[in-house]
C-alpha positions, -999 to 999 in steps of 0.1 A, spaced: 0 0 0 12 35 -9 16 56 25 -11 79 20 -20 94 53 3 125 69 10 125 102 21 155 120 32 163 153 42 204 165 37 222 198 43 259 210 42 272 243 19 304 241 -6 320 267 -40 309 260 -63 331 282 -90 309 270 -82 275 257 -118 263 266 -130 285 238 -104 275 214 -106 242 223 -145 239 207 -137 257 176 -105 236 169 -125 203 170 -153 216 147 -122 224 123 -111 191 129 -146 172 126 -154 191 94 -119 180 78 -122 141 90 -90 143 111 -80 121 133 -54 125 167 -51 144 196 -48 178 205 -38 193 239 -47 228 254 -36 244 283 -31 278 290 9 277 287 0 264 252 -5 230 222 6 204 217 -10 187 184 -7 151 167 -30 148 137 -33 124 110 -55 127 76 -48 131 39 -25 162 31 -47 187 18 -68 184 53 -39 182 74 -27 215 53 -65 232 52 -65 225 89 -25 241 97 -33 268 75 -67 278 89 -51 275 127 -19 299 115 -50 325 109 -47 327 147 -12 352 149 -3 330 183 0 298 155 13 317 128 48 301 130 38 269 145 61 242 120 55 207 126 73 179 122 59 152 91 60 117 86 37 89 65 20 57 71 -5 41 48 -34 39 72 -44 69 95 -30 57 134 -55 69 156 -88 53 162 -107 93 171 -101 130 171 -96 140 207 -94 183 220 -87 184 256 -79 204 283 -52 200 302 -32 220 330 0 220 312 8 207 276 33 186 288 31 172 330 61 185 349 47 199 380 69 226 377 51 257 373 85 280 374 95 264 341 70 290 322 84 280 280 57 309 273 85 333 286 114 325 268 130 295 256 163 286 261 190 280 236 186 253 210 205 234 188 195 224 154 202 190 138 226 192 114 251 208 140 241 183 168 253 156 142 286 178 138 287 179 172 288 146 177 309 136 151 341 150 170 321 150 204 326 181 212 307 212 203 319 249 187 338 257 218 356 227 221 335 217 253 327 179 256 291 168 242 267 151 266 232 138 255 204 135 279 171 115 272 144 134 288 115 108 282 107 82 299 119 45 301 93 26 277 103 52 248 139 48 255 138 11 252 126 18 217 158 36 209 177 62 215 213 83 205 246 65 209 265 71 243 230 89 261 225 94 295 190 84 308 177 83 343 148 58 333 119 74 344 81 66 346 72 99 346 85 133 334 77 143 370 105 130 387 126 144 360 138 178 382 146 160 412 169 129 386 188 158 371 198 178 399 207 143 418 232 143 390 247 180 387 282 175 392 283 147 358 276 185 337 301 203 349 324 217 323 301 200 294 267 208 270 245 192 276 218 183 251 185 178 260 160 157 236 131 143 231 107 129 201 93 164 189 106 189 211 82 196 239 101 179 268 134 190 264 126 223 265 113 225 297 142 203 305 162 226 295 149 253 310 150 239 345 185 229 341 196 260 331 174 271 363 196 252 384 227 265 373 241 241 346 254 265 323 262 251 293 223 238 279 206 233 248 176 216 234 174 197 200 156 216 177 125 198 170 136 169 191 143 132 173 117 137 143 134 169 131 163 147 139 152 119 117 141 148 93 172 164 84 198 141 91 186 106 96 196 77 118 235 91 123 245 86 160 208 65 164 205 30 174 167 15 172 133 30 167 120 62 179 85 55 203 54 77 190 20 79 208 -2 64 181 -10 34 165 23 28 144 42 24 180 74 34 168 92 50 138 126 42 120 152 68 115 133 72 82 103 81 94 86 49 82 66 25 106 92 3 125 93 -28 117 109 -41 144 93 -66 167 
């Protein structure tokens, strides 16, 4: 079968002063255009997974860029030949992403990033443009790990990103002197990650760009080993953004 559907992931943290409202005309956009995913609201921002043929996935990112909060919203693409989600689901949540954590305000500022292409140079040599070793943290938790992750990553096998602030400042002292890298599958983690490290005084900090699927995106699987874990029917995704395979 030709892989037909588009499947999209993209977040932003944003104020929304009234995501109830929002929320109600987002799903009649998505009812009228037959999408199917899920699609989180909070008032620190969204977080969206959709999946449906490209012109409604377009119709639908091009009518919610209309709103000058979404207007440079970019999400990340992949393709599967059936659509992975069994609904279309707009809820409310308290934050877009659970970190019980509500200094780590995104909205506000984000903190320094690092796109693809140079975290692959980076790693190439292991050290970044200053000469400063490289270290890679995994900010999700242990189930998506076990999927796969980047060569040489630090972890702290977590059940929930909740107990990520008190993992990482358990382990400080392993930062000192280094960047660190914080990923995840699209983004949304490691920036909060990032933020609170940066917080806690580890200097040196960035998040990947777009987390793994810009990864897979614009480099490939270069410094990958195994899948990368998606919340949807197709489980996981290889480093070419095709359904894994894998057992």
């Amino acid at each position: 079968m030709s892989m037909s559907i588009l499947n999209i992931s993209a977040y932003k943290f944003v104020a929304l002063d009234e995501p109830a409202v929002l929320r109600e005309a987002i799903a009649a956009r998505c009812e009228a255009l037959a999408l199917k995913g899920t699609i989180l609201l909070a008032p620190e921002g969204i977080n969206l997974f959709l999946a449906g043929p490209r012109e409604a996935v377009d119709a639908f990112m091009a009518w919610l860029r209309k709103d000058a909060r979404f207007a440079d919203i970019e999400p990340k693409e992949s393709w599967s030949d059936e659509v992975p989600f069994g609904r279309m689901r707009v809820r409310l949540k308290k934050e877009i992403i659970t970190m019980h954590a509500p200094a780590i305000r995104p909205e506000a500022g984000r903190a320094p990033h690092v796109l693809p292409r140079d975290l692959r140079r980076w790693l190439d040599t292991g050290r970044d443009d200053e000469g400063r070793e490289v270290v890679l943290l995994d900010t999700r938790n242990d189930y998506e790990v076990a999927a796969g992750t980047f060569e040489n990553t630090v972890d702290y096998g977590l059940s929930s990103f909740t107990g990520f602030p008190d993992a990482v400042a358990a382990d400080r002292a392993r930062f000192d002197g280094k960047t660190v890298v914080s990923f995840c599958t699209g983004g949304i983690r490691c920036e909060k990650a990032a933020i609170h490290m940066r917080k806690i005084g580890i200097e040196h900090v960035f998040q990947l760009e777009g987390g793994i699927l810009k990864y897979f995106e614009d480099v490939g699987g270069a410094h990958w080993r195994g899948d990368c874990f998606v919340f949807d029917g197709r489980g996981a995704v290889d480093p070419s953004l095709a359904p894994s395979t894998a057992p």
